[in-house]
PDB file of N, CA, C and O in Angstrom:
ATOM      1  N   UNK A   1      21.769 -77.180 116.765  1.00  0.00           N
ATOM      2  CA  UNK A   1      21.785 -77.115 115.319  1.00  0.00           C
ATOM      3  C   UNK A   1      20.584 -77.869 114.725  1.00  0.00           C
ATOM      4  O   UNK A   1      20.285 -77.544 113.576  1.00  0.00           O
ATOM      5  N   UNK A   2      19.884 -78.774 115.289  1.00  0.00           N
ATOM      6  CA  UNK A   2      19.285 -79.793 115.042  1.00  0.00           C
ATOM      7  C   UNK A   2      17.691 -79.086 114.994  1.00  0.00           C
ATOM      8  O   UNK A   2      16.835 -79.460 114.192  1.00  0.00           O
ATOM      9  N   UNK A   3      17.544 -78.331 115.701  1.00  0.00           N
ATOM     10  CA  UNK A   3      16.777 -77.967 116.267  1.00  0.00           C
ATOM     11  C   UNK A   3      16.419 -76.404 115.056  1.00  0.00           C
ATOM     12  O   UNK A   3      15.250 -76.139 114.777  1.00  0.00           O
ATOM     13  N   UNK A   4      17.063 -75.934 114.742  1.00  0.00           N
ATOM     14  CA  UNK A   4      17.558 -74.664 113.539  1.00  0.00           C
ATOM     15  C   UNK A   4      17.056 -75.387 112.827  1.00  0.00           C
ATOM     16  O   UNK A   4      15.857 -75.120 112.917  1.00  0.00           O
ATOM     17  N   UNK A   5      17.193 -76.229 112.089  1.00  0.00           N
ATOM     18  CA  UNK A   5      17.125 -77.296 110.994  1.00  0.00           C
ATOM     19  C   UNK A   5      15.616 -77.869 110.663  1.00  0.00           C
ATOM     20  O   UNK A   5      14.961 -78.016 109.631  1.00  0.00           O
ATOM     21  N   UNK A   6      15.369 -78.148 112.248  1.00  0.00           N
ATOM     22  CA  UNK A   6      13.402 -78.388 111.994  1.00  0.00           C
ATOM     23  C   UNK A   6      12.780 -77.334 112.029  1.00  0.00           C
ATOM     24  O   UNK A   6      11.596 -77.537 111.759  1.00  0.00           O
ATOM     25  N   UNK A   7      13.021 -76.221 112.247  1.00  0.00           N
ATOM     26  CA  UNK A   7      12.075 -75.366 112.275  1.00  0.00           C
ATOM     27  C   UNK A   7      11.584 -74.807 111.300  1.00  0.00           C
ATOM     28  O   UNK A   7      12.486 -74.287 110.644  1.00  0.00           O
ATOM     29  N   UNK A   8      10.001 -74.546 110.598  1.00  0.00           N
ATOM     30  CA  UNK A   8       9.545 -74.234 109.747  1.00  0.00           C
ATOM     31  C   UNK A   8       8.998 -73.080 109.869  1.00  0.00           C
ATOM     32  O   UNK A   8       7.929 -73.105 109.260  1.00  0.00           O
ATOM     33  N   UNK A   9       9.173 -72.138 110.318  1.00  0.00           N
ATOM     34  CA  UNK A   9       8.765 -70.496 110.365  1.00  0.00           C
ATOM     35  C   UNK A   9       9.016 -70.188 109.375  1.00  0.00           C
ATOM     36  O   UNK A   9      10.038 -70.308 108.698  1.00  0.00           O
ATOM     37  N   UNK A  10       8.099 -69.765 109.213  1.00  0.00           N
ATOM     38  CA  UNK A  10       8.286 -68.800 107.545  1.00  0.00           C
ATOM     39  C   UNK A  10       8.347 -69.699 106.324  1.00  0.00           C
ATOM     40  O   UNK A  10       8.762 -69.184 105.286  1.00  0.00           O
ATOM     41  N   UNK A  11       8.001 -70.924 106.313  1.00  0.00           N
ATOM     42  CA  UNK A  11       7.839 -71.522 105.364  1.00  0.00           C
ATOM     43  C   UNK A  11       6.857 -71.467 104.391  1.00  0.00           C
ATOM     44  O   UNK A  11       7.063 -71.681 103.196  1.00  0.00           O
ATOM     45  N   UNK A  12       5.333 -71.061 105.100  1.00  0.00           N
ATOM     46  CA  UNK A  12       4.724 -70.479 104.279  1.00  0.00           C
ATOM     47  C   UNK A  12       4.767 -69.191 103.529  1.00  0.00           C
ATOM     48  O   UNK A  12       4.190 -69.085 102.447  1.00  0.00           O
ATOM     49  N   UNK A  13       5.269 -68.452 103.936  1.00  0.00           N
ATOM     50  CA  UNK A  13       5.409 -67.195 103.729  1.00  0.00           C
ATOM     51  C   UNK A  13       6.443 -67.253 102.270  1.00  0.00           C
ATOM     52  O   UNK A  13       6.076 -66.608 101.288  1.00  0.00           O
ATOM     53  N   UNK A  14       7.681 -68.026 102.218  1.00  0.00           N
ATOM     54  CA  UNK A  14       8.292 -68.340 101.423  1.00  0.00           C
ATOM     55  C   UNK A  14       7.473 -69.128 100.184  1.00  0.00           C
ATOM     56  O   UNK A  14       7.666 -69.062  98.970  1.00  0.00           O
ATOM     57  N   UNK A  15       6.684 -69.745 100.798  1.00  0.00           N
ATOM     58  CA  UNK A  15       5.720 -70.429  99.607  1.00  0.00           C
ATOM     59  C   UNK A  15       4.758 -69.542  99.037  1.00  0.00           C
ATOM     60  O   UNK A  15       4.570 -69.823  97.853  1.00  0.00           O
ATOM     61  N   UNK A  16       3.953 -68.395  99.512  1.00  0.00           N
ATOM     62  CA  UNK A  16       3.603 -67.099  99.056  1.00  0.00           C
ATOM     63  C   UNK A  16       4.029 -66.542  98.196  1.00  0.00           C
ATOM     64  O   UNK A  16       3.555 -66.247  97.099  1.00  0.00           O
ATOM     65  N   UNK A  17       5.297 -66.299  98.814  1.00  0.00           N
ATOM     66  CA  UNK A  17       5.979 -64.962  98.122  1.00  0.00           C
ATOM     67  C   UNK A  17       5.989 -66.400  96.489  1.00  0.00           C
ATOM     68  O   UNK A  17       5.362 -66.136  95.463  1.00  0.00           O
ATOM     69  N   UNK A  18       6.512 -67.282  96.586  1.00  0.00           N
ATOM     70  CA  UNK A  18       7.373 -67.997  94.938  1.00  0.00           C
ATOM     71  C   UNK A  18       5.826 -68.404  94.450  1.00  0.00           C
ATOM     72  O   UNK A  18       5.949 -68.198  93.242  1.00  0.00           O
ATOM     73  N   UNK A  19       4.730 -68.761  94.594  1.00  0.00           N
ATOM     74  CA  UNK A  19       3.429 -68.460  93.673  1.00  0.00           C
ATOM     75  C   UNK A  19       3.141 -67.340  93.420  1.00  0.00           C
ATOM     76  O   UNK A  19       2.736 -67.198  92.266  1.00  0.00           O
ATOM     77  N   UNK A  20       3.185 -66.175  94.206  1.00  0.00           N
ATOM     78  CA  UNK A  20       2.654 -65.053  94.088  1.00  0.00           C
ATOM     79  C   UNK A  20       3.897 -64.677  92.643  1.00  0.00           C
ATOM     80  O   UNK A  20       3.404 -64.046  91.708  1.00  0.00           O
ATOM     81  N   UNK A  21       5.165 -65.006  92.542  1.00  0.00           N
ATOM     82  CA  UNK A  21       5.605 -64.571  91.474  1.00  0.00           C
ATOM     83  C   UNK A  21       5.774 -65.391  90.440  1.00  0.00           C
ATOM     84  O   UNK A  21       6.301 -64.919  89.433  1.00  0.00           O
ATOM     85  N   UNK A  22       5.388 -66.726  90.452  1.00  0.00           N
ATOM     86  CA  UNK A  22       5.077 -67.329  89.392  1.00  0.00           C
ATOM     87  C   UNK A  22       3.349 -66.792  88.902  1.00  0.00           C
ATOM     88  O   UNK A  22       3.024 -66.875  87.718  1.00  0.00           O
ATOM     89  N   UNK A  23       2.621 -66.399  89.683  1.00  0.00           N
ATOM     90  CA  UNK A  23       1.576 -65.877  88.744  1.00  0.00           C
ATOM     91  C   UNK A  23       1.987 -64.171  88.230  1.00  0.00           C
ATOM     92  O   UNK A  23       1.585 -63.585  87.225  1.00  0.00           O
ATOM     93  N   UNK A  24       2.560 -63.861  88.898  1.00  0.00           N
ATOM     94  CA  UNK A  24       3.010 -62.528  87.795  1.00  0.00           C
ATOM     95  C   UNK A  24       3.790 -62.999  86.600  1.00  0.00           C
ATOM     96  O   UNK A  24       3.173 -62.723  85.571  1.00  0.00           O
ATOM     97  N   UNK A  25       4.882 -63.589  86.381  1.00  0.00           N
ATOM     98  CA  UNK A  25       5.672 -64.206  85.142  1.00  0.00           C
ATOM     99  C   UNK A  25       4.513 -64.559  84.765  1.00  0.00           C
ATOM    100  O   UNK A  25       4.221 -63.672  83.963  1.00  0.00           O
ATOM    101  N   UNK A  26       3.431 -65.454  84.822  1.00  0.00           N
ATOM    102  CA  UNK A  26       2.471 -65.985  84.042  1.00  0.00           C
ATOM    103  C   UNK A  26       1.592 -64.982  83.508  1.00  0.00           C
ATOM    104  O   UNK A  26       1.074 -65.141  82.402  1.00  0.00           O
ATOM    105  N   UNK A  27       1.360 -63.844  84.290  1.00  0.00           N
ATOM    106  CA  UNK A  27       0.689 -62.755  83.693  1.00  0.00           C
ATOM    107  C   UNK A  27       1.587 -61.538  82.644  1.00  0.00           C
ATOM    108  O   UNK A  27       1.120 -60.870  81.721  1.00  0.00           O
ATOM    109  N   UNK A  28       2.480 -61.552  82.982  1.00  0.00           N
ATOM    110  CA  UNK A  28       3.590 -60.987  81.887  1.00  0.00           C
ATOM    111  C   UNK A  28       3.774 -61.677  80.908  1.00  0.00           C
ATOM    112  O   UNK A  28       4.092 -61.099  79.869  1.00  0.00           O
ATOM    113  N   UNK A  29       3.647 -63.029  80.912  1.00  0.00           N
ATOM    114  CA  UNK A  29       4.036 -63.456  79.888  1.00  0.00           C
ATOM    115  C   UNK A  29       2.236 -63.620  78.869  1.00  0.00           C
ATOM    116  O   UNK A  29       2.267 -64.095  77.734  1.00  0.00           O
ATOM    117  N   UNK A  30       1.296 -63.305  79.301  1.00  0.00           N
ATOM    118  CA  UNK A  30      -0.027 -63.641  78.919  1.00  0.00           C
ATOM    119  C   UNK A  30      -0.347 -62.088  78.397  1.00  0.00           C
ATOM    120  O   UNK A  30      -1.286 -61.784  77.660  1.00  0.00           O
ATOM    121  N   UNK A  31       0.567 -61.251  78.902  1.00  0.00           N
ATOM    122  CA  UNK A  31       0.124 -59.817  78.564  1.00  0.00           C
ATOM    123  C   UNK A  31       1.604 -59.975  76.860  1.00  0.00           C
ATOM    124  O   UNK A  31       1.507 -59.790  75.647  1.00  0.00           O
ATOM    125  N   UNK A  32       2.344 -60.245  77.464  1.00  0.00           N
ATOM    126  CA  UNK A  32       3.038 -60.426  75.901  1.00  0.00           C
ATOM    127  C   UNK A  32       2.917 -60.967  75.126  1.00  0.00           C
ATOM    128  O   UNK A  32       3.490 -60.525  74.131  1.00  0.00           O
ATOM    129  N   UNK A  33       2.204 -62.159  74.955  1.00  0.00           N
ATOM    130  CA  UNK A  33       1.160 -62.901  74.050  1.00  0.00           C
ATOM    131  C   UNK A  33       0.463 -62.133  73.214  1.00  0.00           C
ATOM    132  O   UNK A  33       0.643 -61.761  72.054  1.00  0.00           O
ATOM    133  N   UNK A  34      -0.856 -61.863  74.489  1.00  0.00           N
ATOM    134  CA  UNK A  34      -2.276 -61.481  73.779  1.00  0.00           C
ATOM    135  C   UNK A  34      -1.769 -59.842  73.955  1.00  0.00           C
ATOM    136  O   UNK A  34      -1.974 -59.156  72.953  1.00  0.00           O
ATOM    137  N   UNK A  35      -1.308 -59.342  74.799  1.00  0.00           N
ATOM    138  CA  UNK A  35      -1.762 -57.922  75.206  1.00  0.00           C
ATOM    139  C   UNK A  35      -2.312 -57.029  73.538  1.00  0.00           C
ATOM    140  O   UNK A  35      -3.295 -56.311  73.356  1.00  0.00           O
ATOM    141  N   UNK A  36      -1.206 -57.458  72.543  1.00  0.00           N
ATOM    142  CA  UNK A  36      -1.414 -56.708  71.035  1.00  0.00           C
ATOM    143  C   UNK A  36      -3.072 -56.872  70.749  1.00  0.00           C
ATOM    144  O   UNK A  36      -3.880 -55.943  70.757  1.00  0.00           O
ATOM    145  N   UNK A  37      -3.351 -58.226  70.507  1.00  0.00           N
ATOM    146  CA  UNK A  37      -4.760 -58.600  70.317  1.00  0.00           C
ATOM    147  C   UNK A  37      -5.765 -57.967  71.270  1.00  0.00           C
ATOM    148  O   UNK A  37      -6.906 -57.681  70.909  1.00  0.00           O
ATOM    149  N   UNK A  38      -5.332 -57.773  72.414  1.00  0.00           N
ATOM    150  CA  UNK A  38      -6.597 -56.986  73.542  1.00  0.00           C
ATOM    151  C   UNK A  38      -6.478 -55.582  73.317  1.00  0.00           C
ATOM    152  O   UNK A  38      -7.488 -54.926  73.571  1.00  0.00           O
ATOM    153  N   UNK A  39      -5.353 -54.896  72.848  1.00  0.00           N
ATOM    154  CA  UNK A  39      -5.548 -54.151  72.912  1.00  0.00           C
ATOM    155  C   UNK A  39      -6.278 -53.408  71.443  1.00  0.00           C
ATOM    156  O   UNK A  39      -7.015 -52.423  71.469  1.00  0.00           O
ATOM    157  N   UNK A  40      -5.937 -54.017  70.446  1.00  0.00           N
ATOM    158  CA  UNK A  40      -7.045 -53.849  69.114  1.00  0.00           C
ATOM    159  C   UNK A  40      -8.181 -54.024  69.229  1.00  0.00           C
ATOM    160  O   UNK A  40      -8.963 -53.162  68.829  1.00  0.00           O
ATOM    161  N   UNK A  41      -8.700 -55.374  69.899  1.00  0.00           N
ATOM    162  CA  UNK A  41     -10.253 -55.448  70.565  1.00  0.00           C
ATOM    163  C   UNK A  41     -10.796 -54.158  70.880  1.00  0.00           C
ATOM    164  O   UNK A  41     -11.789 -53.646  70.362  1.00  0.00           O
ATOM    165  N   UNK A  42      -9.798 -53.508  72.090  1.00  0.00           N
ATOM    166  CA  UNK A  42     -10.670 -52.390  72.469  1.00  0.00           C
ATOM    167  C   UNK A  42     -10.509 -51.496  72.271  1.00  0.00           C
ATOM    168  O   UNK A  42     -11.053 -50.572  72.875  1.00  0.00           O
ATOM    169  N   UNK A  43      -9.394 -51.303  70.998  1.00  0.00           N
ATOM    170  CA  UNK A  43      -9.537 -50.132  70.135  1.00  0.00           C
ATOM    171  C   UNK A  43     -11.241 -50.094  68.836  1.00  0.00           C
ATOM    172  O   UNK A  43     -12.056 -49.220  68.542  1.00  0.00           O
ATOM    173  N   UNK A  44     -11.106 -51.072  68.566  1.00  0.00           N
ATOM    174  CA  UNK A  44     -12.366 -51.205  67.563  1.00  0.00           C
ATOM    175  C   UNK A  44     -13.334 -50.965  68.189  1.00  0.00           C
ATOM    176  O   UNK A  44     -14.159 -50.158  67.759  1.00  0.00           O
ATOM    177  N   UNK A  45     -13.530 -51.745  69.643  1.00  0.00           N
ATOM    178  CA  UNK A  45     -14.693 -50.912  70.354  1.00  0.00           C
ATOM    179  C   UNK A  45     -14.994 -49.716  70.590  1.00  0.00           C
ATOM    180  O   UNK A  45     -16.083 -49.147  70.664  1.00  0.00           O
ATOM    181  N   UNK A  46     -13.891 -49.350  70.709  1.00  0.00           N
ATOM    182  CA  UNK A  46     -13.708 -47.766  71.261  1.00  0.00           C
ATOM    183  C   UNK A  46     -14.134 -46.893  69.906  1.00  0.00           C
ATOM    184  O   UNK A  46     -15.111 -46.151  70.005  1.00  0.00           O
ATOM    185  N   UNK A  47     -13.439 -46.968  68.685  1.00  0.00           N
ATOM    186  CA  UNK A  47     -14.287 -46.749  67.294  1.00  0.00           C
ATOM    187  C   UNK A  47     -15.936 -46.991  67.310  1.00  0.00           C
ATOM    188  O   UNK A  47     -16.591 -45.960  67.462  1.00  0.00           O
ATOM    189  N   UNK A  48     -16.618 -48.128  67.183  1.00  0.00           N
ATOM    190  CA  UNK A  48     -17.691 -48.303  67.571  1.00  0.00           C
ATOM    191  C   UNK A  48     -18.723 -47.289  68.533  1.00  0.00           C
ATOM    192  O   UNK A  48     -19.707 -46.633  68.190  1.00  0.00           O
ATOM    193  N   UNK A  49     -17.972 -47.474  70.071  1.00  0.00           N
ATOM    194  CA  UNK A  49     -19.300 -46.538  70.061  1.00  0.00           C
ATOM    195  C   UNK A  49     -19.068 -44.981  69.983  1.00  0.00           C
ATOM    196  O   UNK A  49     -19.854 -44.043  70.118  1.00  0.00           O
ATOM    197  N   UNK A  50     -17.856 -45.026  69.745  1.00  0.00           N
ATOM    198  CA  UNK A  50     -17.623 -43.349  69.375  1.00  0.00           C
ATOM    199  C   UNK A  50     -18.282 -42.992  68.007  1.00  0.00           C
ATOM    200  O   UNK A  50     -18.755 -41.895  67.708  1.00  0.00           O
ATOM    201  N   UNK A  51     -18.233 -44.087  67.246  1.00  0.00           N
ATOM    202  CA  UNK A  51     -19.245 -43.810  65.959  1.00  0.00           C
ATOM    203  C   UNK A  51     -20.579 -43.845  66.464  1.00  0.00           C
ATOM    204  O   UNK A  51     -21.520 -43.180  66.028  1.00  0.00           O
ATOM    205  N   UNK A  52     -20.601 -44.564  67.297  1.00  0.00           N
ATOM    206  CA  UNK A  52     -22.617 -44.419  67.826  1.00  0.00           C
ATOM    207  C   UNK A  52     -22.802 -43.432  68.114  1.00  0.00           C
ATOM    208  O   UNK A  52     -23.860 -42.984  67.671  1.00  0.00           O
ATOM    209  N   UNK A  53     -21.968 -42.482  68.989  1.00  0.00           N
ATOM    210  CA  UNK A  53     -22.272 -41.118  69.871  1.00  0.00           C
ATOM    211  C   UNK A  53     -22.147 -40.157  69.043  1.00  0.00           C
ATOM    212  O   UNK A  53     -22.240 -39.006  69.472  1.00  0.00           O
ATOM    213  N   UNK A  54     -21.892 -40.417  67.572  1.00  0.00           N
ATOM    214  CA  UNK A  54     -21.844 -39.143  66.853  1.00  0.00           C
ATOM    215  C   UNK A  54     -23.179 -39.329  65.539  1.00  0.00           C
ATOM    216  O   UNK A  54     -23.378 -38.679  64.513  1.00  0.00           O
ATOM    217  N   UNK A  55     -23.747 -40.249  66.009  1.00  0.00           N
ATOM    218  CA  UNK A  55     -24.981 -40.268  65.275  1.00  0.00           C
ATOM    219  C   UNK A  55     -26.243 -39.743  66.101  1.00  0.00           C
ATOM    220  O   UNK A  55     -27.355 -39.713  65.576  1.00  0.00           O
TER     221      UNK A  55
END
């Protein structure tokens, strides 16, 4: 039993996987923030040079 108990296999892997999904929550939550604001940014751009290409 003792022996079950020290063993660390897969410990990294477990530490992977729980950053790897704390940076998604952090990116979901950064896309529900700003996402409105980024996505007006590159709507106005998108106006912009579509107004250039028709001059």
């Amino acid at each position: 039993m003792m022996k079950l108990l020290r063993d660390r296999c897969g410990a990294q892997m477990i530490e992977y996987v729980i950053l790897v999904g704390v940076v998604a929550l952090l990116a979901i939550a950064a896309f529900q923030k700003f996402g409105f604001k980024v996505r007006s940014a590159v709507d106005t751009q998108a106006v912009k040079v579509s107004k250039d290409d028709d001059e």
